[in-house]
N, CA, C and O atoms as a CHARMM CRD file, in Angstrom:
* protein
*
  304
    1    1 UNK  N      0.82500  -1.19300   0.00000 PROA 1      0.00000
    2    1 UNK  CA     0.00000   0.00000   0.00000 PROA 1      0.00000
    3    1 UNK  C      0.86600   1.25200   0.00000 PROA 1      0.00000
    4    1 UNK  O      0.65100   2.19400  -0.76200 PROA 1      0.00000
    5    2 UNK  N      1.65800   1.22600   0.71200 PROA 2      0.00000
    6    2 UNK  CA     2.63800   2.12900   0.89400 PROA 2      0.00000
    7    2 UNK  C      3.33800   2.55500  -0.16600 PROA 2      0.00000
    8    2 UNK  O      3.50100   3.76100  -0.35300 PROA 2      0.00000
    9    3 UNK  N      3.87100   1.56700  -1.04400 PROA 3      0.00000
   10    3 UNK  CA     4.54900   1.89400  -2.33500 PROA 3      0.00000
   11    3 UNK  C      3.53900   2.46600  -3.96200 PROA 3      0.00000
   12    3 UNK  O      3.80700   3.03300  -5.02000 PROA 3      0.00000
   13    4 UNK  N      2.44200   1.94000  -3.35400 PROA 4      0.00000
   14    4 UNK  CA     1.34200   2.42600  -4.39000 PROA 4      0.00000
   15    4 UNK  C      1.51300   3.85500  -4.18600 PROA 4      0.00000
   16    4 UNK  O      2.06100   4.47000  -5.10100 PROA 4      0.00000
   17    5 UNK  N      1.04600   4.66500  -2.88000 PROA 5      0.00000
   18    5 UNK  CA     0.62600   5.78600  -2.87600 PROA 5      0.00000
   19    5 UNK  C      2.13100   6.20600  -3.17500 PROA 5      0.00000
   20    5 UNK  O      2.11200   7.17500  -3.93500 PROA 5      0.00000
   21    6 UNK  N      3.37000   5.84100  -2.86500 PROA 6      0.00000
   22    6 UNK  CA     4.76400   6.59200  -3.30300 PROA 6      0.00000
   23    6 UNK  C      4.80200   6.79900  -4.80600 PROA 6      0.00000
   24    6 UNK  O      5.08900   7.80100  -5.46100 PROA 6      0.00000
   25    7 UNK  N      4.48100   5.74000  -5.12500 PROA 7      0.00000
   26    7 UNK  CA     4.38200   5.70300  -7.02800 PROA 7      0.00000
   27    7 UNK  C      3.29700   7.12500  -7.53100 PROA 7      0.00000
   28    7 UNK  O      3.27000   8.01300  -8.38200 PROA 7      0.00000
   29    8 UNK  N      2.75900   6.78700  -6.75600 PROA 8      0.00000
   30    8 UNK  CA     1.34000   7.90700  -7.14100 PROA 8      0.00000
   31    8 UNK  C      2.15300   9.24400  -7.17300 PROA 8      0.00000
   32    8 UNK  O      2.22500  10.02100  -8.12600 PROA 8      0.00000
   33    9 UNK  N      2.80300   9.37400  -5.84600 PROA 9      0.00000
   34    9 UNK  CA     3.43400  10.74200  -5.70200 PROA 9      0.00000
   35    9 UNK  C      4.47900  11.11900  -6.79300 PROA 9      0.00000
   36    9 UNK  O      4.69200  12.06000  -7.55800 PROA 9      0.00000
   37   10 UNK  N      4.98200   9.99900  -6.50300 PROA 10     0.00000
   38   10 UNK  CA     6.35300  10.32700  -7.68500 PROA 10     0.00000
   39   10 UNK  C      6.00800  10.55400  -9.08800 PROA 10     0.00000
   40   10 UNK  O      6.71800  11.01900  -9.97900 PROA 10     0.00000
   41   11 UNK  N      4.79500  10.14600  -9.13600 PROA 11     0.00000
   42   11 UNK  CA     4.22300  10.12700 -10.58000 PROA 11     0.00000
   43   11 UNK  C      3.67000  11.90700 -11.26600 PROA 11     0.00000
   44   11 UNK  O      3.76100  12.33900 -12.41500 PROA 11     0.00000
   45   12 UNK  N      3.08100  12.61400  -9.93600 PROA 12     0.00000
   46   12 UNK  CA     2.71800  13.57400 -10.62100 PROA 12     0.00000
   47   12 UNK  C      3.75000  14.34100 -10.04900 PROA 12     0.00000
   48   12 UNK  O      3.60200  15.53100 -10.32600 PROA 12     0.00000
   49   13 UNK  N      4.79900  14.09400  -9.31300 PROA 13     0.00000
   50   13 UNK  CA     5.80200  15.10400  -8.93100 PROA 13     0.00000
   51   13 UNK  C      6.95400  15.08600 -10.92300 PROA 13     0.00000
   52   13 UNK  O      7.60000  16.01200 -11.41300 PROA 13     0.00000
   53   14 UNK  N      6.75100  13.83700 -11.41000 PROA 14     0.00000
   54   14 UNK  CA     7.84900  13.60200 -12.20300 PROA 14     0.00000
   55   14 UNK  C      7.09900  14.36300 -13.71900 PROA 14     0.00000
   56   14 UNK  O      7.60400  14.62300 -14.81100 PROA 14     0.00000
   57   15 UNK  N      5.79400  14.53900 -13.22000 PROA 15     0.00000
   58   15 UNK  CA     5.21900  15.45900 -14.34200 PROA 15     0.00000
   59   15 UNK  C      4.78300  16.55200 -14.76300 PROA 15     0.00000
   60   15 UNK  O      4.48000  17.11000 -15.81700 PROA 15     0.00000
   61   16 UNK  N      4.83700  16.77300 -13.36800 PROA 16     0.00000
   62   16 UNK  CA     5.30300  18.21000 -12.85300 PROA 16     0.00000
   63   16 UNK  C      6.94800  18.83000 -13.34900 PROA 16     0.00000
   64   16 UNK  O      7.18400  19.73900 -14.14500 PROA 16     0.00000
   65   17 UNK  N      7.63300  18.23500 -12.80100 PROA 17     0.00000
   66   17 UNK  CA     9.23300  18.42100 -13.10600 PROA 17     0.00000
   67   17 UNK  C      9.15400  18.46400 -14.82400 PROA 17     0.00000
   68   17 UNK  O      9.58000  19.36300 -15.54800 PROA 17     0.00000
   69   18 UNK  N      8.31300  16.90700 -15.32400 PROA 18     0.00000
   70   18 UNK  CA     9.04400  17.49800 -17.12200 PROA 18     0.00000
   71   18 UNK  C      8.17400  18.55100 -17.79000 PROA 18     0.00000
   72   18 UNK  O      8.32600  18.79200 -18.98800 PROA 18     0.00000
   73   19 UNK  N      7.00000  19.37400 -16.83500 PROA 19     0.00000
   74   19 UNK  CA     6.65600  20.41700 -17.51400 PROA 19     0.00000
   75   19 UNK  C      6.61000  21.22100 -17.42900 PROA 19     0.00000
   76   19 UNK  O      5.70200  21.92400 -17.87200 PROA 19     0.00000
   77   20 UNK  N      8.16200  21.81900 -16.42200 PROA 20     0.00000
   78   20 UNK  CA     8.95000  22.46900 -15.78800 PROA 20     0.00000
   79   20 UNK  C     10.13200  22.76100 -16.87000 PROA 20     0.00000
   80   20 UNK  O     10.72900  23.82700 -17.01900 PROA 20     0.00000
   81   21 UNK  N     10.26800  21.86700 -17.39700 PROA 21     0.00000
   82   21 UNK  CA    11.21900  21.79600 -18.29900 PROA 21     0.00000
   83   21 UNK  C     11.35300  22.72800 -19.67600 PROA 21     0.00000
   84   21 UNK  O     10.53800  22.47600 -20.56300 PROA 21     0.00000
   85   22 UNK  N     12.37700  23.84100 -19.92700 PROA 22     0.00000
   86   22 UNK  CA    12.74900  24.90200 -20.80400 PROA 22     0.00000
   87   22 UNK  C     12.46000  23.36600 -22.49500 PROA 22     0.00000
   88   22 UNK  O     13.02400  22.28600 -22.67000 PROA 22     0.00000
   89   23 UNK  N     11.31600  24.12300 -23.36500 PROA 23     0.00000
   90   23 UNK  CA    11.68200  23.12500 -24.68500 PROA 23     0.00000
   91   23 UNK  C     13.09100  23.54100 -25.31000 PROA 23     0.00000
   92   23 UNK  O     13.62700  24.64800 -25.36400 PROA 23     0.00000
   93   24 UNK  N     13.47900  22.40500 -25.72400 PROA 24     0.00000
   94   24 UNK  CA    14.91300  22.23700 -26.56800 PROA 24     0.00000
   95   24 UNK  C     13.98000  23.05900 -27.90000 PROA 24     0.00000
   96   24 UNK  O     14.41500  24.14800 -28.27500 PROA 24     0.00000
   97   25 UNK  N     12.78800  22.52500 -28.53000 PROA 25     0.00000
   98   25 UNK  CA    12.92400  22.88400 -30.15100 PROA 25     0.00000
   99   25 UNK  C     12.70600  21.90000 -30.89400 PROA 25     0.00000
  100   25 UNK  O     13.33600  20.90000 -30.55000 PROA 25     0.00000
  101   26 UNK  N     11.88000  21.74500 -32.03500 PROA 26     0.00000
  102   26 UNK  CA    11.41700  20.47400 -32.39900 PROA 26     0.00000
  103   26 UNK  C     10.49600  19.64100 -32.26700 PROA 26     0.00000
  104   26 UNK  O     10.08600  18.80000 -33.06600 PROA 26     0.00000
  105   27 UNK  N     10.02400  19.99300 -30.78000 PROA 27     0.00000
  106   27 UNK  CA     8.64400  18.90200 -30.12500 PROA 27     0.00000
  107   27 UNK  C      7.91500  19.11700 -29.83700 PROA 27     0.00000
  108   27 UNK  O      8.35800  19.59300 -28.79200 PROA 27     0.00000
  109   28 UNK  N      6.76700  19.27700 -29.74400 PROA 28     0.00000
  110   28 UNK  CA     5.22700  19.88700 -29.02200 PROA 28     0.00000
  111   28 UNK  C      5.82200  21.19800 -28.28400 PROA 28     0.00000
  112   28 UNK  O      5.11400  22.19600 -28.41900 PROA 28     0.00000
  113   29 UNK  N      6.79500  21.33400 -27.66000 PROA 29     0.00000
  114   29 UNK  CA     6.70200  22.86300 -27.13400 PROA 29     0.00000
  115   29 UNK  C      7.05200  24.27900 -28.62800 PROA 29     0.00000
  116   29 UNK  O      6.91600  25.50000 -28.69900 PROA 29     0.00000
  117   30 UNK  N      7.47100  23.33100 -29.44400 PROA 30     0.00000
  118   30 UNK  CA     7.52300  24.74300 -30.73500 PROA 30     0.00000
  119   30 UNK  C      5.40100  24.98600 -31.21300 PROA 30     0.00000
  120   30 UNK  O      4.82900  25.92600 -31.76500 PROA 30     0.00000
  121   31 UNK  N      4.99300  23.98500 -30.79800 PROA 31     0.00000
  122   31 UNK  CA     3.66900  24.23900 -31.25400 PROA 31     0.00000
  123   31 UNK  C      2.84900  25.28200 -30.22300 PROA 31     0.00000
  124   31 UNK  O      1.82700  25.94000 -30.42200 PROA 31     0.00000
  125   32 UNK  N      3.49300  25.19500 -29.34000 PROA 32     0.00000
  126   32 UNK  CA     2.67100  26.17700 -28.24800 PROA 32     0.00000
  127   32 UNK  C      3.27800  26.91700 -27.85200 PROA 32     0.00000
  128   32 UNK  O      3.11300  27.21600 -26.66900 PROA 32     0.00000
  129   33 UNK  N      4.67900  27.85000 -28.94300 PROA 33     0.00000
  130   33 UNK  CA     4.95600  29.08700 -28.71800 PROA 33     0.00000
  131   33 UNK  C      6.54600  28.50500 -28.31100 PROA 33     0.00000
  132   33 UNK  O      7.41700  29.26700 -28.73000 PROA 33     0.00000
  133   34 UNK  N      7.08600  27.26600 -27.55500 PROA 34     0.00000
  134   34 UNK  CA     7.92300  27.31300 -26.55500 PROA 34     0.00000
  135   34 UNK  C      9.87300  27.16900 -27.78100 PROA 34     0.00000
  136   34 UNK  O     10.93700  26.74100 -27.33400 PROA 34     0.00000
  137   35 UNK  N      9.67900  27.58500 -28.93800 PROA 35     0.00000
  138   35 UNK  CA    10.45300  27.63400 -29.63000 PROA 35     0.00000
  139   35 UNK  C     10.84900  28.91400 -30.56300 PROA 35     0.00000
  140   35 UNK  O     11.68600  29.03500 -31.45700 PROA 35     0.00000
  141   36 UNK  N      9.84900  29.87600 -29.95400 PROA 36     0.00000
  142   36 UNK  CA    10.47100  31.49400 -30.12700 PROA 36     0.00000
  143   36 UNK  C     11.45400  31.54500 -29.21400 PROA 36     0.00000
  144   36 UNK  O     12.27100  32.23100 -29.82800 PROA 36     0.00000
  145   37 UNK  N     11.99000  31.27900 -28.09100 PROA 37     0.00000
  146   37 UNK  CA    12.89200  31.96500 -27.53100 PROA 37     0.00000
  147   37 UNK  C     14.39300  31.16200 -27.86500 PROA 37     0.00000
  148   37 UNK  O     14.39300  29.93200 -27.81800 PROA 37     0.00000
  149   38 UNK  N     15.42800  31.75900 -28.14000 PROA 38     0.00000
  150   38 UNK  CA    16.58000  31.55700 -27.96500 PROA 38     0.00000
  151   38 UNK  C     17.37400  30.92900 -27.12500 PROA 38     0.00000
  152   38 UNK  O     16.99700  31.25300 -25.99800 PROA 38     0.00000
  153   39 UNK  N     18.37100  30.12500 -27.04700 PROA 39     0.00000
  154   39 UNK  CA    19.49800  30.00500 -25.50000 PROA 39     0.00000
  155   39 UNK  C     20.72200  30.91100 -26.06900 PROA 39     0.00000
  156   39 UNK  O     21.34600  30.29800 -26.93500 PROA 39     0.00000
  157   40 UNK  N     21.12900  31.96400 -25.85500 PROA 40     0.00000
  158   40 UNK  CA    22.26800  31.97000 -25.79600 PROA 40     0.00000
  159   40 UNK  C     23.42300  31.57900 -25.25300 PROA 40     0.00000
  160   40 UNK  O     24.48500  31.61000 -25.87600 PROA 40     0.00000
  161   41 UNK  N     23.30000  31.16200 -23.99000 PROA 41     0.00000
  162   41 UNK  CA    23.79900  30.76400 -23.33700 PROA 41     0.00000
  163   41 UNK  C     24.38700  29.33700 -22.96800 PROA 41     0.00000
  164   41 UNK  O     24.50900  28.67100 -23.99700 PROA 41     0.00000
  165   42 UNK  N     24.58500  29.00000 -22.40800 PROA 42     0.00000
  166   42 UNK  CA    24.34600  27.42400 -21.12200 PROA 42     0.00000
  167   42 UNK  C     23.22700  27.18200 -20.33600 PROA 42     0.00000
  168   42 UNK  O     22.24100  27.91300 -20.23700 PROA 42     0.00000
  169   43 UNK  N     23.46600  25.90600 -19.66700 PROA 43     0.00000
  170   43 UNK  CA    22.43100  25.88200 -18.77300 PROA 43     0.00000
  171   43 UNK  C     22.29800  26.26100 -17.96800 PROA 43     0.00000
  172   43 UNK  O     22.98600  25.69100 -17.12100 PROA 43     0.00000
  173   44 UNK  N     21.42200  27.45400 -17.37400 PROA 44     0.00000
  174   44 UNK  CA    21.43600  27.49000 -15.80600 PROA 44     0.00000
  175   44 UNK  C     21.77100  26.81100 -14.68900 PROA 44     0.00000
  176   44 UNK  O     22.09400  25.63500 -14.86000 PROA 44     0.00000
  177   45 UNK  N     21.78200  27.37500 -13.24500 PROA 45     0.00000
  178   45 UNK  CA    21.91100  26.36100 -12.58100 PROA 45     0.00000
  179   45 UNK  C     21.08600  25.90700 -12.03700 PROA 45     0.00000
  180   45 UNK  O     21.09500  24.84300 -11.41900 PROA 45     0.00000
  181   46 UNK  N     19.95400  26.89300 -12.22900 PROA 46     0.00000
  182   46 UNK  CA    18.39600  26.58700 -11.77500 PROA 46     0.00000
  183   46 UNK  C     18.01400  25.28800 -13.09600 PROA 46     0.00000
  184   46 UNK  O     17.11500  24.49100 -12.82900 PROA 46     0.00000
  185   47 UNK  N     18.40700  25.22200 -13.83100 PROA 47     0.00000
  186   47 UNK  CA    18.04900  24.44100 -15.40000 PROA 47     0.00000
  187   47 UNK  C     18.53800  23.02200 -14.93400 PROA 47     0.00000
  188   47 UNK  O     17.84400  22.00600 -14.97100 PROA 47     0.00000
  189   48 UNK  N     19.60600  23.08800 -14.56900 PROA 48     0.00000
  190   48 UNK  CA    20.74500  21.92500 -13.97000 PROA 48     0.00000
  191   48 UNK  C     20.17500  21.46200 -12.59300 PROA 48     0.00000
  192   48 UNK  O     19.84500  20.28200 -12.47900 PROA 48     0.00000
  193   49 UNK  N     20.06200  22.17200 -11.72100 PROA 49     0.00000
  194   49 UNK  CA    19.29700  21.66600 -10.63900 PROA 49     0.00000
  195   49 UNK  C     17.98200  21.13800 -10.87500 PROA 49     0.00000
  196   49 UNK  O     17.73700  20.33900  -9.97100 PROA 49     0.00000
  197   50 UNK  N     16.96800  21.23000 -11.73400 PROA 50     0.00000
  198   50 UNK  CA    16.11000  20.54900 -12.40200 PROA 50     0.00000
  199   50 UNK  C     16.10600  19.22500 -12.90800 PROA 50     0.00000
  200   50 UNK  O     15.30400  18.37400 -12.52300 PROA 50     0.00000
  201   51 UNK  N     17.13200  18.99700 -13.90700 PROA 51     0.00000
  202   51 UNK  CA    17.51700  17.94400 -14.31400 PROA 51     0.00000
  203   51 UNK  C     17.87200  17.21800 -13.44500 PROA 51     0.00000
  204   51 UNK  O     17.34600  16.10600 -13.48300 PROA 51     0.00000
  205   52 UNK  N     18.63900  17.41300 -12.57700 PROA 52     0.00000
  206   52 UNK  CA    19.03200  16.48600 -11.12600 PROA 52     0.00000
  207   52 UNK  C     17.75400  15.83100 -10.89400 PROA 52     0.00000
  208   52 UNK  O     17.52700  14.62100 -10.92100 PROA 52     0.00000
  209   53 UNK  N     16.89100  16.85500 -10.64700 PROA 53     0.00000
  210   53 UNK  CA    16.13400  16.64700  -9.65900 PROA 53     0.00000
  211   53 UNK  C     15.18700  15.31400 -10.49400 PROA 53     0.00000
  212   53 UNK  O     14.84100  14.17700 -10.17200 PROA 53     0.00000
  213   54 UNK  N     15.02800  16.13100 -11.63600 PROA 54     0.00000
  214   54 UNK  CA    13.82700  15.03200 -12.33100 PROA 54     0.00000
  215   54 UNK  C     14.66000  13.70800 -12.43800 PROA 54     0.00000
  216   54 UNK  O     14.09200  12.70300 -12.01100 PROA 54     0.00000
  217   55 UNK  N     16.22900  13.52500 -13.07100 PROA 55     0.00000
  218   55 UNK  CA    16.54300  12.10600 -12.60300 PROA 55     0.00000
  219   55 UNK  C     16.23900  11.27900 -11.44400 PROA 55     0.00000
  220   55 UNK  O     15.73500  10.16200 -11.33000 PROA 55     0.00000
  221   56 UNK  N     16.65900  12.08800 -10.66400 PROA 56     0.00000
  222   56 UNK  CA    16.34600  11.82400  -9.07200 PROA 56     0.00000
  223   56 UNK  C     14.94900  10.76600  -8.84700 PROA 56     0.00000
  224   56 UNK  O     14.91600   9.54300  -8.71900 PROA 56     0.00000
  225   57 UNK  N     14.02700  11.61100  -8.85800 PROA 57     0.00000
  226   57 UNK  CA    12.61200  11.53500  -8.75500 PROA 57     0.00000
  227   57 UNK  C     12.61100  10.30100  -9.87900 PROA 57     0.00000
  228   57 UNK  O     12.27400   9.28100  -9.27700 PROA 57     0.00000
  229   58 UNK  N     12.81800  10.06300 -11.03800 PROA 58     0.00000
  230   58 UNK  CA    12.79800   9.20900 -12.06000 PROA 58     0.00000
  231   58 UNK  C     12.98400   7.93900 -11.88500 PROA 58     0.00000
  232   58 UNK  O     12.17600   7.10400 -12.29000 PROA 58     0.00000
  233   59 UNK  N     14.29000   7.58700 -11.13500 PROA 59     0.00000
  234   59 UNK  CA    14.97500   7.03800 -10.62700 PROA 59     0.00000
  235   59 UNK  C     14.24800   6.12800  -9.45600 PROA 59     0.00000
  236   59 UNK  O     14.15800   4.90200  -9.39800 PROA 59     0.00000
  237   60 UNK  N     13.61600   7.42400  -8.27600 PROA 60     0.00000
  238   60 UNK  CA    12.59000   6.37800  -7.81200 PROA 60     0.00000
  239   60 UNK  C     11.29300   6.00900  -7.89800 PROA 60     0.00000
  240   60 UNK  O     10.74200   5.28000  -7.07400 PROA 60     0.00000
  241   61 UNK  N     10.69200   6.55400  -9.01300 PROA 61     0.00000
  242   61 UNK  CA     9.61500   6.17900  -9.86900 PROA 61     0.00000
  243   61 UNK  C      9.88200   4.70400 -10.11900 PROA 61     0.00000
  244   61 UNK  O      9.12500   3.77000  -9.85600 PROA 61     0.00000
  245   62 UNK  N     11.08500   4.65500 -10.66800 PROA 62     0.00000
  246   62 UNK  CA    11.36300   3.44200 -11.28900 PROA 62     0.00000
  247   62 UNK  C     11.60800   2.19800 -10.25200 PROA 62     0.00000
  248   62 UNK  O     11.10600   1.10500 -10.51400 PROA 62     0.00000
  249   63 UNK  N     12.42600   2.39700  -9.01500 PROA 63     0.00000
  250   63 UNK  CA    12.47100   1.94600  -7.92400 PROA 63     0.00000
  251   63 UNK  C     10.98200   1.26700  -7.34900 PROA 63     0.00000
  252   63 UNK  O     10.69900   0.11300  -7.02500 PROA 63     0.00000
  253   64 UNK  N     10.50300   2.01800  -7.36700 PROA 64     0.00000
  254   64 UNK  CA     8.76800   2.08200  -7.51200 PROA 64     0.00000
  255   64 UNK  C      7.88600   0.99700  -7.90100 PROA 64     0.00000
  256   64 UNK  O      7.19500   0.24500  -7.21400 PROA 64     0.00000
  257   65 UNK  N      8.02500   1.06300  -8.88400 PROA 65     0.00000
  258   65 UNK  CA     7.45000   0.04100  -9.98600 PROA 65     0.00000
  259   65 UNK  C      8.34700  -1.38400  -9.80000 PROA 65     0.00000
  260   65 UNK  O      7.57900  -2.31800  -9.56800 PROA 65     0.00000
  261   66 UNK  N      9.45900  -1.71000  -9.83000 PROA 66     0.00000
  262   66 UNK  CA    10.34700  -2.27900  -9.51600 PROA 66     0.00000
  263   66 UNK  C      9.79100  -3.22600  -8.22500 PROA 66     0.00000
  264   66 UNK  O      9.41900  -4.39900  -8.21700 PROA 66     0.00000
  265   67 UNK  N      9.87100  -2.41000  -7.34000 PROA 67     0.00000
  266   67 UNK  CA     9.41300  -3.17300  -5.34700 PROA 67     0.00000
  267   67 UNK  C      8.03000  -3.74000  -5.80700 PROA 67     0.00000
  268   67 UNK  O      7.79400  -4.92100  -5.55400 PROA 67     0.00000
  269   68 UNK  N      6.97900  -2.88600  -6.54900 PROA 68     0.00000
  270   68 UNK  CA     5.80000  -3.53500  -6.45700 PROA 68     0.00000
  271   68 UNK  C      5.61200  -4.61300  -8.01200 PROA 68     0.00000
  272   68 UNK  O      4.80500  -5.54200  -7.97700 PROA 68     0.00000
  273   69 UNK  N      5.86200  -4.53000  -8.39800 PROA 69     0.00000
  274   69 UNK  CA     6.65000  -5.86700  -9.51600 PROA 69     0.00000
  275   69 UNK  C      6.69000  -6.89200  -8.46900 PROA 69     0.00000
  276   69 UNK  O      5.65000  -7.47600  -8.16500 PROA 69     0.00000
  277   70 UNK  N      7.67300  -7.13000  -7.95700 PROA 70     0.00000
  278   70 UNK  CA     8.52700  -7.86600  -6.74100 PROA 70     0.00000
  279   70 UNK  C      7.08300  -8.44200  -5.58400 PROA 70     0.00000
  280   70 UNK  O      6.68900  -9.55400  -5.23300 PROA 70     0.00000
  281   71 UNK  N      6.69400  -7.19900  -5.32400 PROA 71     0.00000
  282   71 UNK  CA     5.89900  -7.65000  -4.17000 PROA 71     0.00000
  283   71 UNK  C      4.12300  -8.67000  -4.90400 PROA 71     0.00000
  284   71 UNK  O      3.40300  -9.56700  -4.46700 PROA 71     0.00000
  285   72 UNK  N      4.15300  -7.93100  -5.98800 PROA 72     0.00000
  286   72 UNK  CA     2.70500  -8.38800  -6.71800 PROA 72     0.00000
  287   72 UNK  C      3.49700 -10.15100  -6.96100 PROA 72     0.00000
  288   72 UNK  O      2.68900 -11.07900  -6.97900 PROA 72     0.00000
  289   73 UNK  N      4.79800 -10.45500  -7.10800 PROA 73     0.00000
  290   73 UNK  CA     4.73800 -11.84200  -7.62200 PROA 73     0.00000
  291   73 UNK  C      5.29900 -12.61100  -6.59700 PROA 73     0.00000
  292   73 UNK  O      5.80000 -13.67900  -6.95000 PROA 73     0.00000
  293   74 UNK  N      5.34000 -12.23800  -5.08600 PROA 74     0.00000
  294   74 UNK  CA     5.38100 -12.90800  -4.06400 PROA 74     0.00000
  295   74 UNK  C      4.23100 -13.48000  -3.58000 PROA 74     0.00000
  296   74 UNK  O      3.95800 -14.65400  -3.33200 PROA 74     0.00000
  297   75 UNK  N      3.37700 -12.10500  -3.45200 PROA 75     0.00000
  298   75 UNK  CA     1.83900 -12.31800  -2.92300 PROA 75     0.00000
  299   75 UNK  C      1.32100 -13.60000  -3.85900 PROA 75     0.00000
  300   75 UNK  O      0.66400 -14.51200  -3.35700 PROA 75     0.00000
  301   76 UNK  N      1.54300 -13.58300  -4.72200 PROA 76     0.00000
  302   76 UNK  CA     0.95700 -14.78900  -6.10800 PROA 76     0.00000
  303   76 UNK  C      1.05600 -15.53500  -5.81900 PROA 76     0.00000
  304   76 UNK  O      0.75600 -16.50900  -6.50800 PROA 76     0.00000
């Protein structure tokens, strides 16, 4: 039960985070404007701390799914 509702969390936290995410160009964000703007630059560190983060979170999404995999074919 416990890992259900974690999955749950991680789930809209991790979709949250990728629509947080600056578009590169090319993909559904040029259709809704998100490919007028430029980078001149690099990545932020606010940009970079993002990416962490969404691996992070990704990571135990996947962890996630993984334990209850595991636990659904014990109970069996």
């Amino acid at each position: 039960m416990g890992f259900s509702i974690a999955l749950i969390v991680f789930s809209l936290l991790l979709m949250l985070l990728v629509l947080m995410h600056k578009g590169k160009g090319g993909g559904l964000s040029d259709m809704f404007g998100g490919g007028m703007q430029s980078s001149v630059g690099g990545s932020s560190v606010a940009e970079r701390n993002l990416d962490r983060i969404t691996v992070v979170i990704g990571l135990l999404w996947f962890a996630c799914i993984v334990v209850l995999g595991i636990l659904m074919k014990i109970n069996n």
